[in-house]
C-alpha positions in Angstrom: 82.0 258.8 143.1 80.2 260.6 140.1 76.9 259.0 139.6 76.9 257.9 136.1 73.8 260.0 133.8 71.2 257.3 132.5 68.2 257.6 130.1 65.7 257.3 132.8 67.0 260.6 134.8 67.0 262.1 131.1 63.3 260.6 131.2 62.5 262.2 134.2 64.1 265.7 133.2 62.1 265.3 129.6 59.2 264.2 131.1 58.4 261.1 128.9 59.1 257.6 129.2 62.6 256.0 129.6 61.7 253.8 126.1 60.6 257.4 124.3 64.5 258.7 125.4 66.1 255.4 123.9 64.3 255.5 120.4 64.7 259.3 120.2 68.6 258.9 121.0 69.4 255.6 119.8 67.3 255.3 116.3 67.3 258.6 113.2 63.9 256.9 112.2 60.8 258.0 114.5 57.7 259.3 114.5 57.7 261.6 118.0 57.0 265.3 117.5 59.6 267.3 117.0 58.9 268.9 120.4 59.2 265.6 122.1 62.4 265.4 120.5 63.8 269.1 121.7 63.0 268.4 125.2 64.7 264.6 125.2 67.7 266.3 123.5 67.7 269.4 125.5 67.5 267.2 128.8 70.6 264.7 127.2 72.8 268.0 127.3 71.5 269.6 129.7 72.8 266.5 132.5 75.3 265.2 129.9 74.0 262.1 129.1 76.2 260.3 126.3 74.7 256.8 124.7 76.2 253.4 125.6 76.8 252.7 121.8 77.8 248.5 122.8 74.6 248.6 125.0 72.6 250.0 122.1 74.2 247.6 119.7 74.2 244.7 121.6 69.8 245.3 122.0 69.3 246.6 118.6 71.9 244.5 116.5 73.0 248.1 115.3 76.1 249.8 115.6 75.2 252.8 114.4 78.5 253.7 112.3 79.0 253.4 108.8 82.7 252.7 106.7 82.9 255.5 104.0 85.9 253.4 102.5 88.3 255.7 99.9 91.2 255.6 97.8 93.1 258.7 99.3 91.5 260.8 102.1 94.2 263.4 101.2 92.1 264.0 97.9 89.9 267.4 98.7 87.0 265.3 96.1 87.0 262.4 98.6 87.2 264.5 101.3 84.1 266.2 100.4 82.3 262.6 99.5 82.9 262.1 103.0 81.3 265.3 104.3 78.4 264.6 102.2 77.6 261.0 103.6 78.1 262.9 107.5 75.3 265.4 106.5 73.4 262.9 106.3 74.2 260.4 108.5 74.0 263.5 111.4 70.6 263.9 110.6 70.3 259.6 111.4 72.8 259.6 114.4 74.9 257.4 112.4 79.1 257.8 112.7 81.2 258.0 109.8 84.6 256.0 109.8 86.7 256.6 107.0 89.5 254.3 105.8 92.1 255.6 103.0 93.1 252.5 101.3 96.0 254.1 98.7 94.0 252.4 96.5 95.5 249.3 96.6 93.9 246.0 96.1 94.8 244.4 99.3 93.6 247.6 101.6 90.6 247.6 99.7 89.5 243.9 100.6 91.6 244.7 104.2 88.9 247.3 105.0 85.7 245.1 103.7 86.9 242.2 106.2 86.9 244.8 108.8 84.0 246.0 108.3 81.7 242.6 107.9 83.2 241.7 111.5 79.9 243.6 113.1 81.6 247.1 113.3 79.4 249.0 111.1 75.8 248.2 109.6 76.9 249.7 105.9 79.5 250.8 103.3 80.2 253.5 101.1 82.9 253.2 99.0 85.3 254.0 95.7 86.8 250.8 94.9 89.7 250.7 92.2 90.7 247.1 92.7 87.2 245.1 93.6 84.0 244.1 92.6 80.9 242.1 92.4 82.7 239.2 93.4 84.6 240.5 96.1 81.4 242.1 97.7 79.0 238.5 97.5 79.8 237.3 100.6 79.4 240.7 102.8 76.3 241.5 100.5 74.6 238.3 101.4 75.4 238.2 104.9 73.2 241.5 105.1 76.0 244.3 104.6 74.7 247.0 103.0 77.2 248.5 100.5 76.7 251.7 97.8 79.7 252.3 95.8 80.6 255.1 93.5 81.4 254.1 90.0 83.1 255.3 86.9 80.2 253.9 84.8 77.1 252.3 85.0 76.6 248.9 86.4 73.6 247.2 86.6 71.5 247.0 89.8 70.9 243.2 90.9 69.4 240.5 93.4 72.0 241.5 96.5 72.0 244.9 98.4 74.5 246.5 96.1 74.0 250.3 95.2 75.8 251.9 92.5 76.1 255.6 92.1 78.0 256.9 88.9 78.6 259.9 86.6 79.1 259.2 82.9 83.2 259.9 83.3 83.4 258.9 79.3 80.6 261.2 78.2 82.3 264.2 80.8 85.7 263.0 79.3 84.9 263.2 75.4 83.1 266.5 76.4 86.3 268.0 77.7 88.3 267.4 74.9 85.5 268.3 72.6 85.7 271.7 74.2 89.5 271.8 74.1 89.2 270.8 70.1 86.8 273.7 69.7 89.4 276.4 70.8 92.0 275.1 68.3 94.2 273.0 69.5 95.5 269.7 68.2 98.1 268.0 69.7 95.9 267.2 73.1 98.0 264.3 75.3 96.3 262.8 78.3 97.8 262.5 81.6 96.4 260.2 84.1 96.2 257.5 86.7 96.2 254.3 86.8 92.7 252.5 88.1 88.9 253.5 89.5 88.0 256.1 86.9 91.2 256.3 84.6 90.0 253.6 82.2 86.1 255.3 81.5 87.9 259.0 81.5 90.7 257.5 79.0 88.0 256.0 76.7 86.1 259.2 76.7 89.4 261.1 75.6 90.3 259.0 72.5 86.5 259.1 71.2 87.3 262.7 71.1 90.4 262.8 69.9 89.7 259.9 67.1 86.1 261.5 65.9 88.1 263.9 64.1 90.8 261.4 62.9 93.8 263.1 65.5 96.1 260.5 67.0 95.5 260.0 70.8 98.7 260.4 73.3 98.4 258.9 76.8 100.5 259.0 79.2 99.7 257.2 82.5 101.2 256.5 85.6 100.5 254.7 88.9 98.3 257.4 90.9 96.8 260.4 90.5 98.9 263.5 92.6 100.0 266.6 92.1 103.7 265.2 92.2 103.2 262.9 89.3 101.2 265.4 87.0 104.5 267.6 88.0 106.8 264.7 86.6 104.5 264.0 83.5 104.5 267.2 82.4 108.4 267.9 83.0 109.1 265.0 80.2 106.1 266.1 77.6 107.3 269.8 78.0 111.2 268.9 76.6 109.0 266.8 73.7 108.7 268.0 70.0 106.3 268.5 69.3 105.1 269.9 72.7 101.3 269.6 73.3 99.5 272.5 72.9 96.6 271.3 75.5 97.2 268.8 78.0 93.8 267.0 79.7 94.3 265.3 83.1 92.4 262.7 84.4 91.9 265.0 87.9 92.6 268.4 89.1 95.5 267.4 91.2 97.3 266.4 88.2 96.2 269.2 86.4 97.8 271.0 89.2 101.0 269.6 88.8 101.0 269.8 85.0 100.5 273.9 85.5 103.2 274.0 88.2 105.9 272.7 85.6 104.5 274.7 83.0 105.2 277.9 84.9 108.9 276.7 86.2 109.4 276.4 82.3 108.6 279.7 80.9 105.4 278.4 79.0 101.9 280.6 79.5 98.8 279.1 80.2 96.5 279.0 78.5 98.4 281.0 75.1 101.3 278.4 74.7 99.8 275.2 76.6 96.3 274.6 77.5 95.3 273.0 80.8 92.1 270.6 81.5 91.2 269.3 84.9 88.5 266.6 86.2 86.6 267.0 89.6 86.6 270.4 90.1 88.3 270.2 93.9 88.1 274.1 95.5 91.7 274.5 94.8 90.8 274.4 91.3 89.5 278.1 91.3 92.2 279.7 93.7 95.2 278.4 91.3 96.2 281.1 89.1 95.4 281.2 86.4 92.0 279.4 87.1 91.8 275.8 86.5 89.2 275.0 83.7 88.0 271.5 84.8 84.5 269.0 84.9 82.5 269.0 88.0 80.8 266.3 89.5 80.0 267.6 92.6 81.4 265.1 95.3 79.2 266.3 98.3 76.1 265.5 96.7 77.2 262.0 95.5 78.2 261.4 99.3 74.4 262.7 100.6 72.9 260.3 97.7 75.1 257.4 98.9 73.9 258.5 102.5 69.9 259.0 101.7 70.3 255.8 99.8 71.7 253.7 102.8 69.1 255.2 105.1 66.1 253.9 103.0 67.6 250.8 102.8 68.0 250.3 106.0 64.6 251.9 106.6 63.1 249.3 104.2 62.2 252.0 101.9 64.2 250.4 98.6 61.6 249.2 96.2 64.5 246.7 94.8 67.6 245.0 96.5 70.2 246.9 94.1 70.0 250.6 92.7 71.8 252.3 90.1 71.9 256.1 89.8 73.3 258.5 87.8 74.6 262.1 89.1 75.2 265.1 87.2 78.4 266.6 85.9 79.3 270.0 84.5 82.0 271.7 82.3 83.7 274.3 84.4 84.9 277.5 81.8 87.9 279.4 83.9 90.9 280.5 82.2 93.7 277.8 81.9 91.3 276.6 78.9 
């Protein structure tokens, strides 16, 4: 029978003490040179040691995971929140467990239950369909949660952290542009829920700041497939829009797909405007013009933000914290 690896043989390899292998292993906060640490790594690999995460948990009241909790994992933006939060949580020897809720209500409050029953020590998530109130209870049993907003929310008294661009300034800047090369008749095509309602507002400030009527369309999520169906209706309309502004690139997507099946040239007969910038929003021909709010950073914030606060580091319970965002010029727009 295999005789199973344990720290102290690691110890013995590394030459320190059986406690210095289990803090080095076990905890991402430390204070052992970075020497110490090569060797007790080295040795780990070398034998092919692997952590009893329940043993750990069980003596540390830590599991050592964290829920990154999102609307649609199929999204390239989410996807790359989620790569952002690993960077840092790597760095911690934290996991990352994702959970795709659809964005529906009841997955949403599904995956908070889960989580609050001792399976991870933290959350970070984009919530369409819960708040403040749905949060209280996990937030003051101790549960950690950042979430990433469409707007600002003020920081309280319970370990909530918000992390949000301004989606109506970013909006109203969008169509600003698109009003600047011309165009009037500018409809709106979007999603329903999460950052619909900010992006929507930012839109008709735009359009209404120089007295043009606004025209919305808005369905129940935010695909390719439904930009595609969107667009096939406002395309047969008269008068046809001569810009279109999508709440996301994936709808922008779909917008320029039907576009092209009808005969109609972007961006001399219809104008195209995306929101998040995903990488398939350069590759599409032409290029998508779109805003960037840089998802991978907002995920290594959310990250570096759980780690001090776990850490102890958080001057206040509750944080609130703005990210950047960025008009991207291409040639759709």
């Amino acid at each position: 029978m295999t005789k199973r690896i344990t720290q102290r043989d690691v110890a013995a390899l590394a030459g320190v003490s059986q406690a210095v292998v289990s803090v080095v292993l076990g905890m991402g906060n430390h204070s052992y040179p970075q020497d110490t640490v090569d060797r007790v790594e080295s040795a780990a690999k070398q034998l092919g040691y692997v952590p009893n995460r329940f043993a750990q948990a069980l003596k540390t009241n830590k599991t050592m995971s964290v829920a990154c909790i999102v609307p649609d994992i199929a999204n390239p933006f989410y996807a790359s929140l989620v790569r952002g939060v690993q960077l840092v949580m790597d760095k911690h020897h934290y996991d990352v467990i994702v959970a795709s809720t659809d964005g529906l209500r009841e997955r949403e409050l599904h995956f908070l239950r889960w989580s609050a029953q001792g399976r991870v020590d933290a959350i970070v998530g984009t919530f369409f369909h819960t708040g403040v109130k749905d949060f209280t209870p996990y937030l003051q049993a101790g549960l950690p949660i950042v979430r990433i907003e469409a707007e600002s929310k003020t920081a309280g008294p319970l370990p909530l952290h918000n992390i949000y661009i301004n989606n109506t300034a970013a909006a109203r800047h969008a169509v600003e542009y698109l009003l600047a090369q011309g165009h009037k008749h500018i409809c709106m095509v979007t999603g329903a829920g999460g950052p619909a309602d900010a992006r929507v507002k930012g839109y008709q400030q735009a359009m209404e700041q120089v007295g043009l009527p606004p025209r919305l369309l808005m369905q129940a999520d935010f695909t390719e497939r439904t930009g595609y169906q969107i667009a096939k209706s406002l395309i047969g309309n008269d008068p046809r829009p001569d810009a279109i502004f999508a709440a996301n690139d994936l709808l922008a997507i779909g917008v320029m797909r039907a576009a092209r099946e009808a005969g109609i040239t972007i961006p001399r007969q219809l104008a195209v405007m995306g929101f998040d910038d995903i990488p398939s929003a350069e590759l599409v021909t032409p290029g998508l013009t779109t805003v960037a709010h840089f998802p991978e950073r907002i995920g290594q914030k959310a990250g570096e933000i759980l780690m001090m606060h776990t850490a102890g580091e958080q001057t206040a319970p509750g944080s609130t914290t703005e990210m950047p965002y960025r008009l991207v010029k291409r040639e759709s727009a």
